[in-house]
C-alpha positions as CSV (number, residue, x, y, z in Angstrom):
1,X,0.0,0.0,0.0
2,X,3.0,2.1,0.8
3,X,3.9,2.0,-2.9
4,X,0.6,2.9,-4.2
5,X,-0.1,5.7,-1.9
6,X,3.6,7.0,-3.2
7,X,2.5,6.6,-6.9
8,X,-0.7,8.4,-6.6
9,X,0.5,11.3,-4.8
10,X,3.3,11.7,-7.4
11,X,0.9,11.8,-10.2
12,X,-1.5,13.7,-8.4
13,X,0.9,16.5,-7.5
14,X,2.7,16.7,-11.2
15,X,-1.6,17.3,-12.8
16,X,-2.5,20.3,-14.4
17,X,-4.1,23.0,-12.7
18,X,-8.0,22.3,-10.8
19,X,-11.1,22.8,-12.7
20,X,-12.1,25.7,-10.0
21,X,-10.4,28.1,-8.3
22,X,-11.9,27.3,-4.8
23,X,-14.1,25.5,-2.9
24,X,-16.7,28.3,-2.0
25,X,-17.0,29.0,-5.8
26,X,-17.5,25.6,-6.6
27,X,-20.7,25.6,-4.1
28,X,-21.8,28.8,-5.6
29,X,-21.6,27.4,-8.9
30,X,-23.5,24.1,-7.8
31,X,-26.5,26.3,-6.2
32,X,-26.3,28.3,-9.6
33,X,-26.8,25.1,-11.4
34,X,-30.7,24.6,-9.9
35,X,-31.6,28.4,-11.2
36,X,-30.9,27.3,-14.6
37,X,-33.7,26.6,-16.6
38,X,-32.8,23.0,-18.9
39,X,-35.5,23.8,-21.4
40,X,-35.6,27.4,-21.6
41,X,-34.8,26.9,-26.0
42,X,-34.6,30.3,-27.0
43,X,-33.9,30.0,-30.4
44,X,-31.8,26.9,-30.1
45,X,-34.1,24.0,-30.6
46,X,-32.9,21.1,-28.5
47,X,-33.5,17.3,-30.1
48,X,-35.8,15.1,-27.2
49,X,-32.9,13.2,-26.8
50,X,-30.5,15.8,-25.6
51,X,-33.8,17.3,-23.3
52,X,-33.9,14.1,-21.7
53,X,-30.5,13.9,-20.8
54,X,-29.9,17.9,-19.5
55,X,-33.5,17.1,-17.5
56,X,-31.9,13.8,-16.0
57,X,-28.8,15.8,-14.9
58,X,-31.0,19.0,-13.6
59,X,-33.1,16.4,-11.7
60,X,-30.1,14.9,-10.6
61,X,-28.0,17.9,-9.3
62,X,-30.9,18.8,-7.5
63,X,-31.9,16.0,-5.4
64,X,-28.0,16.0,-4.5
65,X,-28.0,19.3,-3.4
66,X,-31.3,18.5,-1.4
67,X,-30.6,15.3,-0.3
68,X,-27.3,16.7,1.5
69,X,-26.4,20.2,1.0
70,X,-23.0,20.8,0.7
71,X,-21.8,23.5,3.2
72,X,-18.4,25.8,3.2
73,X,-15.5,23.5,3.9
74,X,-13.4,24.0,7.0
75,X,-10.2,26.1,6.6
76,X,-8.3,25.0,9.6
77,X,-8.7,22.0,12.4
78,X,-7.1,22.5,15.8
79,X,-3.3,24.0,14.9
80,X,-3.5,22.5,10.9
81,X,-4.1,24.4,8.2
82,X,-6.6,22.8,5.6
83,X,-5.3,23.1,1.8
84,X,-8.2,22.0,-0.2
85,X,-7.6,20.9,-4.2
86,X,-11.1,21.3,-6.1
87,X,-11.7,18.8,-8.3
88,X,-9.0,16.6,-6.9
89,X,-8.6,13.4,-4.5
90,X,-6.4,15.3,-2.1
91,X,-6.5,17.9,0.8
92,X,-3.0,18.7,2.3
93,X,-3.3,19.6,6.1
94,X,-0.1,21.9,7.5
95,X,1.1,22.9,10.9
96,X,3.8,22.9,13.3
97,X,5.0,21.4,16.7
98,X,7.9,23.5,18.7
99,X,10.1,26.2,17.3
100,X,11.1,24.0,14.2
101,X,8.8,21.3,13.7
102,X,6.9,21.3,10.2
103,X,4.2,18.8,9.8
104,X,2.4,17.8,6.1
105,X,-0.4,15.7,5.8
106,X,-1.6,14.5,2.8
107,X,-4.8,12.8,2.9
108,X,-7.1,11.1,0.2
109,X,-10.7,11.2,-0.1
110,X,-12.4,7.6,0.7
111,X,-10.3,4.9,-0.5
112,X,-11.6,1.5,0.7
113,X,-13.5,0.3,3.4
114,X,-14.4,-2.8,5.8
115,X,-17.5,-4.4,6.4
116,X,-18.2,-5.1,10.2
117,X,-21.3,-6.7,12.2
118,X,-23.7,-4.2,13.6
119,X,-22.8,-3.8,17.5
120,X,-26.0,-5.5,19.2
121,X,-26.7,-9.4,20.1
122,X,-29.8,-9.5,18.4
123,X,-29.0,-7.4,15.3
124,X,-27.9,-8.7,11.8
125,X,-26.3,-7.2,8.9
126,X,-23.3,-5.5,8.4
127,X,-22.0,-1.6,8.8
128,X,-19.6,-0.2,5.8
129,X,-16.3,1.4,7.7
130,X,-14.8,4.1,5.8
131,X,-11.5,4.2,5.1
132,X,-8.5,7.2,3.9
133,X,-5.3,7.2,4.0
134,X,-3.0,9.7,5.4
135,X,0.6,10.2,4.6
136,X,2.4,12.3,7.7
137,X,5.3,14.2,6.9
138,X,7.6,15.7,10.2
139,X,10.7,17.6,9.0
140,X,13.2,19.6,11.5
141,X,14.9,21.3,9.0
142,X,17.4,21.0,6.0
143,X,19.5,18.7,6.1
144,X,17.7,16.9,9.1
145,X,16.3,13.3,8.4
146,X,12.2,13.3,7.9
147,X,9.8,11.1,9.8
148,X,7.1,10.2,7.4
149,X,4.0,8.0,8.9
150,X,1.8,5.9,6.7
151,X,-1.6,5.6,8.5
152,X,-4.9,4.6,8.2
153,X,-8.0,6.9,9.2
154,X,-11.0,4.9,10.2
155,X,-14.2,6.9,11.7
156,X,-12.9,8.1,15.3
157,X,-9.7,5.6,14.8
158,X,-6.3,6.3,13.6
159,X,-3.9,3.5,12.8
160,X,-0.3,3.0,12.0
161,X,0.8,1.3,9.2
162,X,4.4,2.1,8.3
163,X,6.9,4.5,9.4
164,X,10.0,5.6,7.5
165,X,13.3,7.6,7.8
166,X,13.9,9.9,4.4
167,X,16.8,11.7,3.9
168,X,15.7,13.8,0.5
169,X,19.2,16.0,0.4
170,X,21.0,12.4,-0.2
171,X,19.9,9.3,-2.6
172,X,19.9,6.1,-1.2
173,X,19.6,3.1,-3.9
174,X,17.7,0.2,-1.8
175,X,17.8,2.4,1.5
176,X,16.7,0.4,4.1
177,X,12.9,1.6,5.5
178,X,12.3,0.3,8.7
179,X,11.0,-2.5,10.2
180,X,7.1,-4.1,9.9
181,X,5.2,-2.0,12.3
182,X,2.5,-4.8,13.4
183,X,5.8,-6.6,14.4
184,X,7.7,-4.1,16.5
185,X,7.7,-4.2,20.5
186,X,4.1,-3.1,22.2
187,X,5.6,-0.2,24.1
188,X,7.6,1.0,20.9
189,X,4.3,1.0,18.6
190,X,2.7,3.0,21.8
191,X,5.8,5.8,21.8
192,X,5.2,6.4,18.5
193,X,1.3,6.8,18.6
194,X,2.0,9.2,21.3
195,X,4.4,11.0,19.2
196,X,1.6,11.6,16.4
197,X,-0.8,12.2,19.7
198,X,1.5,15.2,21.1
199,X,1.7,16.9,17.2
200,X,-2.3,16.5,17.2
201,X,-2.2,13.7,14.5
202,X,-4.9,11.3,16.5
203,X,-8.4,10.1,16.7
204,X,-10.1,13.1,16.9
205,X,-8.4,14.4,13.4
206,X,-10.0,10.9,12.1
207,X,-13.3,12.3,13.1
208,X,-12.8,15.8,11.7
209,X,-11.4,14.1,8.2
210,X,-14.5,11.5,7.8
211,X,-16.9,15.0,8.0
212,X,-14.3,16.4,5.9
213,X,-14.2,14.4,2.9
214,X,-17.9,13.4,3.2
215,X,-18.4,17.2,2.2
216,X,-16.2,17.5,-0.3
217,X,-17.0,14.2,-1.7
218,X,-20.9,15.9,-2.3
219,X,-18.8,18.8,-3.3
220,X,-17.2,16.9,-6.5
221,X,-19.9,15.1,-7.1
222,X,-22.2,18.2,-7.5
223,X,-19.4,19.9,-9.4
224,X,-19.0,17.0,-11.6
225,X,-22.7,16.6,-12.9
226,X,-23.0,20.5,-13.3
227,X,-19.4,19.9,-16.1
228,X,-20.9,17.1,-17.8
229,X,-24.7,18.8,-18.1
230,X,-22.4,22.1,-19.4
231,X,-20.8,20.3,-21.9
232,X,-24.0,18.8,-23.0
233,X,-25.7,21.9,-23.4
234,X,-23.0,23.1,-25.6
């Protein structure tokens, strides 16, 4: 997964420029969406079939908006600051710890999820767990080693999944990245959870991310039906 996550954040961050210049415009423009008028013709006659489809998207768009309003996305969560990317899969969280700690996060919208019994003897069926990814980034300086933390956000739960020492000022070939985390010694897997837990990188920033990308999630989709039902029109 550490691979992956690596890949995708390198193609992610070399893409061309968002479709919107921020996210309040791109709820403006998604409230604008229900003012228009799909079969207002003017003196362009549109074919029944083309109707349909702009009616289908208008319907669409609307119950969205309805169904869950989208609302202003947060700017900032305890000491981070929130970087959103419209029309992206990535928000980039920064702060810092100390006189010369900076911390990155770089977190993905839903990637995955679990399937788990509903809590309750006599229940049945299962609950859908939610799952992003978070890639933690702790620098001291130039020329200072970085501690980078692969981790799992689950709803109210953060887990560790890798940790790794980078050097960027110096190329490794095969550099050696640490040991399996699930293996390493109880009270060394707890220092480290404490470590993220003193710099504000905990549970409670799993909760704050899960509203987070459920927002922009409606955000996107909202934007993305009002691009399709624009080119369509055209």
């Amino acid at each position: 997964m550490a691979g992956f996550i690596r890949t995708a954040r390198r193609t992610i961050l070399s893409a061309s420029k968002p479709l919107t210049n921020g996210s309040g415009s791109r709820i403006a423009t998604a409230s604008s969406l229900l003012q228009y008028e799909p079969y207002a013709t003017g003196t362009v006659h549109k074919s029944p079939f083309k109707a349909n489809i702009l009616r289908i998207l208008s319907n669409e768009i609307e119950y969205q908006h309805d169904y869950a309003p989208p609302h202003q996305p947060a700017t900032s969560f305890n000491s981070f600051m929130v970087e959103d990317r419209p029309g992206e899969k990535w928000v980039t969280m920064r702060g810092k710890h100390g006189d010369n700690e900076e911390i990155k996060i770089e977190v993905t919208m839903f990637d995955g999820c679990v399937f788990v019994p509903k809590p309750g003897e006599d229940s049945s069926g299962e609950d859908v767990l939610l799952h992003i990814s978070l890639l933690v980034d702790i620098s001291k300086g130039q020329g200072c080693p970085e501690l980078e933390f692969l981790c799992s956000a689950w709803p109210g739960r953060l887990e560790i999944q890798r940790v790794y020492l980078l050097n960027r000022d110096r190329i490794v070939t095969n550099p050696y990245m640490g040991p399996d985390f699930r293996k390493m010694d109880g009270k060394l897997k707890k220092m480290l959870y404490d470590y993220l837990e003193a710099r504000g990188v905990n549970n409670e920033l799993c909760v704050f991310l899960h509203e987070y990308m459920m927002n922009k999630d409606r955000i996107e989709l909202i934007q993305w039906l009002g691009n399709v039902k624009s080119i369509v029109e055209k």
